[in-house]
C-alpha positions as CSV (number, residue, x, y, z in Angstrom):
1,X,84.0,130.9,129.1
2,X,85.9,130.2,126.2
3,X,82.4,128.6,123.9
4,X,80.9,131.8,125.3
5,X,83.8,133.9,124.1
6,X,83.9,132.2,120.7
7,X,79.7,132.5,120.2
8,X,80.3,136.2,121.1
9,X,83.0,136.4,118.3
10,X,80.5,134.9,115.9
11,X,77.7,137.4,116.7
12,X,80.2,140.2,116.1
13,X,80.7,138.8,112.8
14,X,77.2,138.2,112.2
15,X,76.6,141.9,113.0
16,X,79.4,143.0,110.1
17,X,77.9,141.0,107.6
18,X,74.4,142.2,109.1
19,X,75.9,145.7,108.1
20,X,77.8,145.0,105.3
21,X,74.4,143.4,103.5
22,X,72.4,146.6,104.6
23,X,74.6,148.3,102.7
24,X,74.9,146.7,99.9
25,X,70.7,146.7,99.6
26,X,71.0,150.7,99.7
27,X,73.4,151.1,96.6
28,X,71.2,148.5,95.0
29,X,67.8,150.9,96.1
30,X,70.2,154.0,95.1
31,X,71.2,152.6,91.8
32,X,67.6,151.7,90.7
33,X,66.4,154.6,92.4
34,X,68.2,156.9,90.3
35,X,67.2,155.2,87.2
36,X,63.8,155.0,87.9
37,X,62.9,157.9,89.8
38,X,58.8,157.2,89.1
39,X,59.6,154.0,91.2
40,X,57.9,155.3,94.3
41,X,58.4,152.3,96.5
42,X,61.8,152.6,95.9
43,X,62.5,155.7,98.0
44,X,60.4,154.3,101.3
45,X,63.1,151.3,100.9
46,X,66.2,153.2,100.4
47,X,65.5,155.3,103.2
48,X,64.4,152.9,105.7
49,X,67.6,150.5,104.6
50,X,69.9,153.5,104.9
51,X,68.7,153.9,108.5
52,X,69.6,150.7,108.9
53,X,72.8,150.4,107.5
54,X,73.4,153.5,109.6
55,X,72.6,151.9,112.9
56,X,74.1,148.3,112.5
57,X,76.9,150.2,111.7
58,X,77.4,152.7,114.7
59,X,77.0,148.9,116.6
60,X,79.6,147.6,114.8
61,X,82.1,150.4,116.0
62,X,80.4,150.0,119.4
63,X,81.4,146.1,119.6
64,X,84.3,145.9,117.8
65,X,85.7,148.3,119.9
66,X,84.9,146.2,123.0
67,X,86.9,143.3,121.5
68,X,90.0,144.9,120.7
69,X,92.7,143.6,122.3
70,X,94.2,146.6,123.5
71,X,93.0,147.6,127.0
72,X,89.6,149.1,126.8
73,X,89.5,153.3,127.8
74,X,86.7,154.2,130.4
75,X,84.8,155.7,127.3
76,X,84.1,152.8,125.7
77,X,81.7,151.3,128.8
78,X,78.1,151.0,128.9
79,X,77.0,154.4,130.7
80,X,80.2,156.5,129.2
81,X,78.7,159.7,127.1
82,X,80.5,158.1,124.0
83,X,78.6,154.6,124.2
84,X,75.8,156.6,124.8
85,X,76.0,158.3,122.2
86,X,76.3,155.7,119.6
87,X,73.6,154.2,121.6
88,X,71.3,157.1,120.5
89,X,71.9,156.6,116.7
90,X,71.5,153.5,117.1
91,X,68.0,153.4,118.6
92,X,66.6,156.5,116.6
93,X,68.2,155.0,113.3
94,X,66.1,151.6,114.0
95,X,63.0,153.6,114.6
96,X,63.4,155.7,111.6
97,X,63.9,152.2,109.4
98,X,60.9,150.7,111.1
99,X,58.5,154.3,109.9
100,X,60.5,154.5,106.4
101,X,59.6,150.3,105.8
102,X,56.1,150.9,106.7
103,X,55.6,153.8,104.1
104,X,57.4,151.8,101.8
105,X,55.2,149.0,102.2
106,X,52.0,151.0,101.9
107,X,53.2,152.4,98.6
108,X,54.2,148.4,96.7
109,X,50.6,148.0,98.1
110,X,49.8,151.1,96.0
111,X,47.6,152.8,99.6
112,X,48.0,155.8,101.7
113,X,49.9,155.6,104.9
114,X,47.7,156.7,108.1
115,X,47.6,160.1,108.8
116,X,48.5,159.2,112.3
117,X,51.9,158.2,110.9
118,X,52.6,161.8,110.3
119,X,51.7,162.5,113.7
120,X,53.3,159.9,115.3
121,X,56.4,159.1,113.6
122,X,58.4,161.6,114.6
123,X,57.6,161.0,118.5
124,X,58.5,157.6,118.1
125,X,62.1,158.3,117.0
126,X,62.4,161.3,119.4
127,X,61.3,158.4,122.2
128,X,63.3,156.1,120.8
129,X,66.2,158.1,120.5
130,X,66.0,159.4,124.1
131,X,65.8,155.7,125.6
132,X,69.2,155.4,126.0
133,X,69.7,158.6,128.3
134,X,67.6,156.2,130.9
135,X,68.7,152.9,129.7
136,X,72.5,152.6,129.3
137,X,72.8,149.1,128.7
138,X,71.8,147.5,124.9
139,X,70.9,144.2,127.3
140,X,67.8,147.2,128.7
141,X,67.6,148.7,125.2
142,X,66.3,145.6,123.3
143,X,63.3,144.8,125.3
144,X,62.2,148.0,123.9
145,X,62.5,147.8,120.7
146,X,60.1,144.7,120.2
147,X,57.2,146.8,120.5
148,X,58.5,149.0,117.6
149,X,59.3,145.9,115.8
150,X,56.1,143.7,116.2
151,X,53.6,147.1,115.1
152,X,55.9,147.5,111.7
153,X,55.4,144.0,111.1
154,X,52.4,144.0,112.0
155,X,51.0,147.0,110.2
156,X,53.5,146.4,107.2
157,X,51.3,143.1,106.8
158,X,48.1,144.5,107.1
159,X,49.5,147.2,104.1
160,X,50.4,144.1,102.1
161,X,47.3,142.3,102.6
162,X,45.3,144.6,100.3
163,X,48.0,144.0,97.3
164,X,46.2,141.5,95.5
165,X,48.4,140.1,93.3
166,X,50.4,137.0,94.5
167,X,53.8,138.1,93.4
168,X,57.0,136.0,94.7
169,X,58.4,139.8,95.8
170,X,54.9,140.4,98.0
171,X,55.1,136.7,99.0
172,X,58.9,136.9,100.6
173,X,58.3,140.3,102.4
174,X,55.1,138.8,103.9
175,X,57.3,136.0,104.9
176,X,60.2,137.9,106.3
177,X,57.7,140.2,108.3
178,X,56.1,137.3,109.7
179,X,59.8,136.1,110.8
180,X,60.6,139.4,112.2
181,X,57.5,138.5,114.4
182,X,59.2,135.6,115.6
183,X,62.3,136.8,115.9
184,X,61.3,139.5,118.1
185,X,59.4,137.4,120.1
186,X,62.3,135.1,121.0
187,X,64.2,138.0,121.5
188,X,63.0,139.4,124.6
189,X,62.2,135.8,126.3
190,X,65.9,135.0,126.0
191,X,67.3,138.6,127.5
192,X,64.7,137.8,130.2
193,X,66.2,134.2,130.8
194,X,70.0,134.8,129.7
195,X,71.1,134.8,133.8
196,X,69.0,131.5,134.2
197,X,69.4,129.4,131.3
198,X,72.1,128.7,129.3
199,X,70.2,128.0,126.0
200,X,68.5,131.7,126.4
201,X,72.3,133.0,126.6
202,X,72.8,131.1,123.4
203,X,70.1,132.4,121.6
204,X,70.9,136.0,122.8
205,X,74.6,135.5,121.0
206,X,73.5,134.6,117.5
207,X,71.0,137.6,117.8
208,X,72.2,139.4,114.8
209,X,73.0,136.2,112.9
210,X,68.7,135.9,113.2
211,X,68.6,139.7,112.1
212,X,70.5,139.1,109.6
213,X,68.6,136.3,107.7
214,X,65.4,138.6,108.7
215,X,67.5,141.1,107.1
216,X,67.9,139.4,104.1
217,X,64.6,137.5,103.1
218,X,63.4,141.1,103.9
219,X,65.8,142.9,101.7
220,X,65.7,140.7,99.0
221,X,61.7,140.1,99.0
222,X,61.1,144.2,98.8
223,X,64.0,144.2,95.6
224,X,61.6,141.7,93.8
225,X,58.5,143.1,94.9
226,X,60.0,146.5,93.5
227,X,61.1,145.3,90.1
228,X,58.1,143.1,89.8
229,X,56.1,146.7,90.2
230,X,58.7,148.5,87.7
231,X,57.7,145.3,85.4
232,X,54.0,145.9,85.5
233,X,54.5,149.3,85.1
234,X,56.9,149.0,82.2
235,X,54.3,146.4,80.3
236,X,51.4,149.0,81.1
237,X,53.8,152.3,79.4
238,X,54.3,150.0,76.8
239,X,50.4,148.9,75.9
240,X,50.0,152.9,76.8
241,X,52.9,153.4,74.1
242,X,51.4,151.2,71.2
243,X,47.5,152.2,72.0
244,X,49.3,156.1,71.5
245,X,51.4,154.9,68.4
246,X,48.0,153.5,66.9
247,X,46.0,156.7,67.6
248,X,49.2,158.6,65.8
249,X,48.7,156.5,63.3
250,X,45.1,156.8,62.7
251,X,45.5,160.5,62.8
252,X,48.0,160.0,60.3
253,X,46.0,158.3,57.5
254,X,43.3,159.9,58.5
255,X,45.3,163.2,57.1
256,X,46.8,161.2,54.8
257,X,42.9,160.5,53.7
258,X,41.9,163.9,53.8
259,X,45.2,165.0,51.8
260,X,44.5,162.6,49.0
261,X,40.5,163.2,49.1
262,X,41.3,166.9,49.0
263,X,43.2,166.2,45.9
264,X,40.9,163.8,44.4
265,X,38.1,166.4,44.8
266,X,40.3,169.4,43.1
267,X,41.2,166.6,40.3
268,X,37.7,165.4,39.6
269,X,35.2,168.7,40.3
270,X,36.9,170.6,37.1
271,X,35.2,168.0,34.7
272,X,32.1,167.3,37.2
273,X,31.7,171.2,36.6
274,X,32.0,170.7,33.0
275,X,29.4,168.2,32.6
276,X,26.9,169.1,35.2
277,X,27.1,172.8,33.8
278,X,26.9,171.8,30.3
279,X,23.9,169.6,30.9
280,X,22.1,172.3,33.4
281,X,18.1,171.9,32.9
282,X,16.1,174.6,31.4
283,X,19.2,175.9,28.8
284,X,17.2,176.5,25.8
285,X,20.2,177.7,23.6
286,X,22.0,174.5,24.8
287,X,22.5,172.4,21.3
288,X,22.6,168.6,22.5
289,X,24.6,168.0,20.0
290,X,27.6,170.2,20.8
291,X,26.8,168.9,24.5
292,X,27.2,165.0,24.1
293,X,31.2,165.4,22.4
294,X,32.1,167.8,25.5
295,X,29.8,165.6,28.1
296,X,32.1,162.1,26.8
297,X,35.2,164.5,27.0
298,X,35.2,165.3,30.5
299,X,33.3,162.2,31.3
300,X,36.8,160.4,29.9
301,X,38.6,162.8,32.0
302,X,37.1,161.7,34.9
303,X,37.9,157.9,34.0
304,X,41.6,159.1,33.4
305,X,41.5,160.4,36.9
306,X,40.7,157.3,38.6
307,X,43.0,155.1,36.4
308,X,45.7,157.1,37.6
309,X,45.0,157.4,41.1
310,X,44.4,153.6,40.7
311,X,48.5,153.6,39.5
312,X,49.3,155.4,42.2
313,X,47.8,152.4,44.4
314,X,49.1,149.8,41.6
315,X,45.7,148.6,40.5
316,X,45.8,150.5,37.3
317,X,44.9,148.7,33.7
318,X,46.7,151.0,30.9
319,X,45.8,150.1,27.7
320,X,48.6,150.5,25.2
321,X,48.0,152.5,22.0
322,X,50.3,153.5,19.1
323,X,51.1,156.8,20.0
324,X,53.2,160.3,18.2
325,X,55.3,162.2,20.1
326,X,54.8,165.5,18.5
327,X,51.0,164.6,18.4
328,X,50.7,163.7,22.2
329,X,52.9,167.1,23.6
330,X,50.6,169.3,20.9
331,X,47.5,167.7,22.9
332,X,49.4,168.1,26.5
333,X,50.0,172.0,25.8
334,X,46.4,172.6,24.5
335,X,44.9,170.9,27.2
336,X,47.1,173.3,29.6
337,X,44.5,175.6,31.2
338,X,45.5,180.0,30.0
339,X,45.8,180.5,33.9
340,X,49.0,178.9,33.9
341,X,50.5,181.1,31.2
342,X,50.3,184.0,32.8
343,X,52.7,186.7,33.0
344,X,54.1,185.8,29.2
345,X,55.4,182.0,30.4
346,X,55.2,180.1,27.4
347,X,56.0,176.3,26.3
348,X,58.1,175.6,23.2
349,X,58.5,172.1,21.5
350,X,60.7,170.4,19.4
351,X,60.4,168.3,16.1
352,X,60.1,165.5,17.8
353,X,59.4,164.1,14.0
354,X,59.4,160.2,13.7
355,X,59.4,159.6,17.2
356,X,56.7,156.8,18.1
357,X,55.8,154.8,21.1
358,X,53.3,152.4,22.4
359,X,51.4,153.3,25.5
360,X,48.9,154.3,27.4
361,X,47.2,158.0,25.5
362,X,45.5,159.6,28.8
363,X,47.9,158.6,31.6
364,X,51.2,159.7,29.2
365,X,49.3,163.0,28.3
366,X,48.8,163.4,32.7
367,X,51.9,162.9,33.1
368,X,53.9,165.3,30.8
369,X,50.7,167.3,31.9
370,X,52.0,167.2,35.3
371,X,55.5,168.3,34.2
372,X,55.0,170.7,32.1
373,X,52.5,172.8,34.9
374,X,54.9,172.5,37.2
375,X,57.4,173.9,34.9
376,X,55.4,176.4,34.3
377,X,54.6,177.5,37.9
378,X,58.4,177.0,38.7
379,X,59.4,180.0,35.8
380,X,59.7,183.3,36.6
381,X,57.3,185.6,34.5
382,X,58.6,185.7,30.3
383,X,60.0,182.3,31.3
384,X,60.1,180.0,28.7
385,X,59.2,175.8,29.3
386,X,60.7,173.5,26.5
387,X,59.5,169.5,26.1
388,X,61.1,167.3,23.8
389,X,61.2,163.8,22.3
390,X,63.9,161.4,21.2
391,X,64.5,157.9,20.0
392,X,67.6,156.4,21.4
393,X,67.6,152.8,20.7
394,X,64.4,151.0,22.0
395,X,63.4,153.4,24.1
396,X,61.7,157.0,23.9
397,X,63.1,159.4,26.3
398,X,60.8,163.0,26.9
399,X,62.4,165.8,28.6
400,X,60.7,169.1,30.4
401,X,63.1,172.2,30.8
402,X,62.5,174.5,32.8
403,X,64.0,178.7,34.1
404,X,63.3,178.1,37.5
405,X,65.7,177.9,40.5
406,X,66.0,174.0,40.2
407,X,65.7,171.6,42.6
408,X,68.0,171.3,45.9
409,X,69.5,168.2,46.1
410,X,68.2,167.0,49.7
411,X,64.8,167.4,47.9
412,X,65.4,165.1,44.7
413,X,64.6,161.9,46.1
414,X,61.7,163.2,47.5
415,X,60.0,164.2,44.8
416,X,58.0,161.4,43.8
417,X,56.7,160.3,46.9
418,X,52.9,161.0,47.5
419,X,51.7,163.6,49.8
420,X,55.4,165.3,49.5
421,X,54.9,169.1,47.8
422,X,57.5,172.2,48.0
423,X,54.1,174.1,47.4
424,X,52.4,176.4,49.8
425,X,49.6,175.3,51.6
426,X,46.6,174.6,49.6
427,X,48.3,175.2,46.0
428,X,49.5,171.6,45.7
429,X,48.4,167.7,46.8
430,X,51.8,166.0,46.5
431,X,49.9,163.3,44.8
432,X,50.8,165.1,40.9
433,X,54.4,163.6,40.9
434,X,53.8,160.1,42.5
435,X,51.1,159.7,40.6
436,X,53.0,160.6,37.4
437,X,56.1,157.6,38.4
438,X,53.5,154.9,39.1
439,X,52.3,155.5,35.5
440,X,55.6,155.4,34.3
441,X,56.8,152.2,36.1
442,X,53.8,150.8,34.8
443,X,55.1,151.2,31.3
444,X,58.7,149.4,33.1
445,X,60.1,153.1,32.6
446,X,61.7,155.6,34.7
447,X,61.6,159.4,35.5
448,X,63.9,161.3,36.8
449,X,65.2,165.0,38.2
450,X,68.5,165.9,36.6
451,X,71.6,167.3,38.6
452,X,72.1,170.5,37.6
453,X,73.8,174.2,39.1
454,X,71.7,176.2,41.3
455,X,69.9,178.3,39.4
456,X,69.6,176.8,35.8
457,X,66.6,175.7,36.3
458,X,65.4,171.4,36.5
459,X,65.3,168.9,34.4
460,X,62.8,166.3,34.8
461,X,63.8,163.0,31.9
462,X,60.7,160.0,31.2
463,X,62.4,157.1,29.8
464,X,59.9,154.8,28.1
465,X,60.1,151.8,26.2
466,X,59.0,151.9,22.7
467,X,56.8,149.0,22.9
468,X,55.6,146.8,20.0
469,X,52.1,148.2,18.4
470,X,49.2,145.3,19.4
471,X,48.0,143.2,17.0
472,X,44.9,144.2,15.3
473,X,41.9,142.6,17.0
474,X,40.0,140.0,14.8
475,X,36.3,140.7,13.8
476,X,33.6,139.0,16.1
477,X,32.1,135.7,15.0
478,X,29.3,134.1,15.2
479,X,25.9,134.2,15.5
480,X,24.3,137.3,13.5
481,X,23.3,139.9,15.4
482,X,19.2,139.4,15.9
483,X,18.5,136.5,18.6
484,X,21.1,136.1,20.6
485,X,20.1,136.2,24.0
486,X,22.5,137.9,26.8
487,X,21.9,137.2,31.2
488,X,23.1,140.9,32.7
489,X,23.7,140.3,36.6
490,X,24.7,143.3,38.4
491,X,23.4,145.1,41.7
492,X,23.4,148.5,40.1
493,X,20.2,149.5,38.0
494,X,21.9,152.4,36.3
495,X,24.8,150.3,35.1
496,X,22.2,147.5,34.0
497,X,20.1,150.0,32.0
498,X,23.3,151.3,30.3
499,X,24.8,147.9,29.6
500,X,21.1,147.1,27.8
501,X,20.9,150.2,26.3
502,X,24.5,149.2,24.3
503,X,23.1,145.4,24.2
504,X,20.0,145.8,22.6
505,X,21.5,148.6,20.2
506,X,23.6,145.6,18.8
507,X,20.8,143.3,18.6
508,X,21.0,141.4,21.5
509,X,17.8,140.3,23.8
510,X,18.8,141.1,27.5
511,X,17.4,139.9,31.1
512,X,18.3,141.0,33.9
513,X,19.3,139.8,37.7
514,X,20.3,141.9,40.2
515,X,22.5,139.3,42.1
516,X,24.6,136.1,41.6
517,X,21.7,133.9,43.6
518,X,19.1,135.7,41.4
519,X,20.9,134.3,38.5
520,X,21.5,130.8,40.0
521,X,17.8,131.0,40.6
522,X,17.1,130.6,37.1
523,X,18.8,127.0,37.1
524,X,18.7,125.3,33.8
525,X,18.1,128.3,31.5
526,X,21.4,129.6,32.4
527,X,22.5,127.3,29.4
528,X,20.6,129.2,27.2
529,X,22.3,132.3,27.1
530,X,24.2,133.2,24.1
531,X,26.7,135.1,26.8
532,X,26.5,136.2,30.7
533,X,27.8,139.8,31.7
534,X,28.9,139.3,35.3
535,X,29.9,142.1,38.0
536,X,32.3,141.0,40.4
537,X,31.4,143.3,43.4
538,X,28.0,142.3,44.5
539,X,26.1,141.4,47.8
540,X,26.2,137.8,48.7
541,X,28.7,136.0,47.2
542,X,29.4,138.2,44.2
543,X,31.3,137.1,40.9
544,X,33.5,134.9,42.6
545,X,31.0,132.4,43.7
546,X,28.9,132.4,41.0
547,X,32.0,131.3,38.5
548,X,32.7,128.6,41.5
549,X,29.1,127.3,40.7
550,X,29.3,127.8,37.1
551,X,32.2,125.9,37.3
552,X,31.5,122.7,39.1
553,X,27.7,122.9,37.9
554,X,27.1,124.9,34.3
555,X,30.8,124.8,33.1
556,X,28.8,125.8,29.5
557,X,27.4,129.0,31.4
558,X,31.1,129.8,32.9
559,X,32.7,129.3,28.9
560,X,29.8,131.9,27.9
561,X,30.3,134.5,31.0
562,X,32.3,138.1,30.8
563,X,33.1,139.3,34.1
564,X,33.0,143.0,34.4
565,X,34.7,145.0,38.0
566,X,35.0,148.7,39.0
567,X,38.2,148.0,41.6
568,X,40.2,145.3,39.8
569,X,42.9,145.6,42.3
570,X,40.4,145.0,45.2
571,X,38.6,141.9,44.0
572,X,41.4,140.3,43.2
573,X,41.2,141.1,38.9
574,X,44.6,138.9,37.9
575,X,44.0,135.8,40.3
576,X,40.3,135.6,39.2
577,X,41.1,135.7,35.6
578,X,44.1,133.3,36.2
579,X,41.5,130.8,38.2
580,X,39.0,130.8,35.5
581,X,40.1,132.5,32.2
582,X,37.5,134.0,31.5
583,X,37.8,138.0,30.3
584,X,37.3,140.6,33.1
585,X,36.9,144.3,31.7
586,X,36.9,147.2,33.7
587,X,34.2,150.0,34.4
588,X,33.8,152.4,32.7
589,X,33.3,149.6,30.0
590,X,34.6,149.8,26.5
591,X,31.8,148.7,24.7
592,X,33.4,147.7,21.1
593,X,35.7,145.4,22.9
594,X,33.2,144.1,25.1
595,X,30.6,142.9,22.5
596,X,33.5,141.8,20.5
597,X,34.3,139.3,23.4
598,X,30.7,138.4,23.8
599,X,30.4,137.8,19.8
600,X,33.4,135.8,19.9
601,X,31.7,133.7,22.8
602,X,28.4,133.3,21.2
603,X,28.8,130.3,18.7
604,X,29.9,128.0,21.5
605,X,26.4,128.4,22.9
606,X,24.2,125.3,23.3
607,X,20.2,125.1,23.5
608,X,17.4,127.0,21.8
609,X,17.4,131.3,22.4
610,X,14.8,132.2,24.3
């Protein structure tokens, strides 16, 4: 009597514990729950563990009332209405876990319950409920729920079986369902063979110490299961995330794209429209001769355009030139279209006398060009711009004055970066100003917005260094001008024809190829050229490869060869010239300097001309 006493004194602790871990299992459901409400497995769980906790603990109060010390009331007997009672939770609590685990484990399987669930769940835990009314005893009671038990398992299973993947979560609840199987199945054989045999009475005891590992391979394999779902779930939110952030950011360039073609197009139609209109077919007052100094204007206009949207990317070449002050602002205000001095705006200069710098003509006439428009557009009407020059030490510094409302300090820093505009829409790129600073740090200078009050207008300051005027290039030397013998290799026809036109003006005899093999092609006679005029940017393998041959195979040819690009920051201009040192020129090509290369190249040539 006593070992029976003591095993029933371990079962009653095995039931607190039972309870004790349901509960612990529903704040750990609640507290992920209400974090991660899109979790829908989640809420089957918490529901059904909640049930549960619910009816291990209206047992608890049932038994440990039974083993208090104190004399027992009637009440607390198996038949009183209290006991009863309790029973009732109890058995409807237990039904409503097994329906709320079987949803739950239809939705980690990502399926629909059974429509007869619906239906049928709520008859169940009415049934269920009602039991003890006819059975008063839990020793009648438990027989009854092994059916309920076995079909959740059993149907829970056949949810999980469609889940595919062979997660350790899945794996443990398949494993603990099986064992609520078994358990349930030793169950009711040792209730039927307590009064016989003394190991079925043993069994019976430790009941809810069987639950209760049940409980908790169950519990703890629907917890991983869950956050093994809230991992995929967060991986796939996160590919979803950076698939969204690309698109975003392929909308953005793409805007960005459209922005800076928009403003490339405004930039380069005004000369286009110059030059196509200017040489318009069928104009017999046209004089050609007025036509070709306006055609090469624009034409230079155009180039200026690209060098400087070329700074903007930092592939720019600025050649340096020894420049005036007051004779570069005089050119900047003349070239200032009338429209801008409407409404009696005006530009004044200063003396500016003496002041000298070295630098690059076209892109320091865009960018005071720049400055001094936007001045303009920033003054009220009668408003008056004023641009100066001064010499302080080794550096030139140009300022542009302006009677507009100045610029607000949050919007200084701003300024310069491209695609950035205070305009209204379609009166202004944001590409004037950032192009203007990448010209300017390519000179190692700065520009700036001064601080100044509200309403005195802005200040813009370009500090330049003065530079050192280049030395003067020496005269070409060498061969005389009639036969020498030059290889032209580029892809482009039109360019080809032009370069020949210039070649042949100067006395040279020109062939052709329209590609590095086509060149190679020509195998020994590439040592008889005087020079070779090379495009970097071809089909095939371009420039580049052809020096690589000419170098390991004709390093005469390579000694003779000029190299010639129309993106030197694409292909690569400084490392090319730095592997092979040879002279790379930039389309549109300047002629004098590039025949004065080629002469200079010419007397190293070996063989008979062609």
């Amino acid at each position: 009597m006593f070992l029976l006493r003591a095993i029933d004194l371990v079962a009653l602790l095995g039931l607190l514990v039972q309870s004790l871990v349901a509960w612990g299992f529903v704040a750990i459901f609640a507290a992920i729950r209400r974090r991660q409400r899109e979790l829908v497995p989640f809420g089957g769980f918490l529901r059904s563990f909640t049930a549960l906790s619910l009816a291990l603990t209206l047992l608890c109060i049932r038994y440990f009332r039974e083993h208090d010390v104190t004399p027992q009331p009637a009440y607390w007997q198996d038949g009183a209405w209290l006991v009863t009672l309790l029973y009732v939770g109890y058995q409807g609590c237990k039904a409503l876990f097994c329906l709320w685990l079987l949803r739950g484990c239809h939705a980690l399987a990502g399926s629909t319950p059974p429509r007869w669930l619906d239906r049928a769940g709520p008859v169940v835990v009415a049934a269920y409920a009602a039991l003890p009314l006819l059975l008063p005893k839990m020793i009648d009671l438990l027989p009854w729920q092994a059916p309920l038990m076995f079909a959740t398992a059993v149907a829970s299973l056949r949810a999980l079986r469609r889940f595919e993947a062979g997660d350790t979560g899945v794996r443990l609840v398949r494993a603990s369902l099986v064992a609520l199987l078994v358990v349930w199945i030793v169950h009711p054989l040792a209730i039927l063979g307590h009064e016989r045999f003394a190991a079925a009475r043993f069994v019976l005891a430790l009941n809810s110490l069987l639950d209760l590992a049940v409980q908790l391979m169950l519990g703890v394999g629907l917890l991983v299961g869950v956050l093994q779902e809230a991992h995929r779930r967060l991986l796939a939110a996160e590919q979803e995330r950076e698939r969204l952030q690309r698109s975003i950011d392929r909308d953005e360039k793409l805007r960005a794209l459209g922005t800076l073609v928009s403003g490339v197009a405004h930039e380069l139609n005004n000369p286009l429209a110059v030059i196509l209109g200017s040489c318009e077919p069928g104009d017999a007052r046209r004089d050609p001769a007025a036509v070709l100094p306006v055609v090469a204007e624009q034409a230079a206009r155009c180039h200026a355009i690209v060098r400087s949207l070329s700074a903007l990317a930092g592939q720019a070449v600025h050649p340096r030139e020894q420049l005036q002050a007051a004779e570069l602002v005089a050119r900047v205000v003349r070239s200032i279209a009338p429209r801008h001095f409407v409404g009696g705006r005006r530009v004044d200069a200063g003396a500016m006398e003496g002041v000298a710098l070295v630098a690059d003509r076209i892109g320091l006439e865009q960018v005071l060009a720049n400055l001094v428009i936007n001045a303009l557009q920033a003054s009220p009407p009668c408003g008056t711009v004023w641009i100066d020059a001064t010499a302080e030490r080794d550096t030139v510094v140009f300022t542009v004055v302006d009677q507009g409302p100045g610029v607000a300090p949050e919007l200084r820093e701003r300024l310069f970066e491209p695609f950035f505009t205070t305009k209204g829409p379609g009166e202004g790129t944001g590409l004037g100003l950032a192009i203007a600073r990448s010209i300017v740090r390519s000179h190692r200078g700065t520009i700036e917005v001064e601080a100044r009050e509200r309403g005195m207008g802005a200040l813009f300051r370009v500090v330049l260094p003065r530079g050192e005027p280049a030395p003067a290039t020496p005269p070409p030397t060498g061969a005389p001008a009639g036969g020498r013998t030059l290889l032209l290799i580029d892809d482009d026809a039109a360019v080809r024809a032009v370069i020949r036109r210039q070649a042949e003006r100067r006395g040279w005899s020109v062939e052709e190829a329209n590609s590095a093999e086509a060149a190679l092609a020509l195998g020994e006679r590439l040592s008889s050229f005087h020079a070779l005029v090379c495009d970097l940017r071809m089909p095939g393998m371009g420039g580049t490869g052809l020096a690589e041959r000419l170098a390991r195979e004709a390093p005469a040819a390579l000694a003779r060869a000029l190299f010639v690009t129309g993106a030197p920051g694409q292909d690569d201009a400084d490392a090319f010239a730095a592997r092979f040192g040879r002279p790379l020129f930039c389309k549109p090509l300047d002629f004098e300097a590039l025949f004065a290369a080629m002469g200079r190249s010419a007397p190293i040539a070996t063989g008979a001309p062609k």
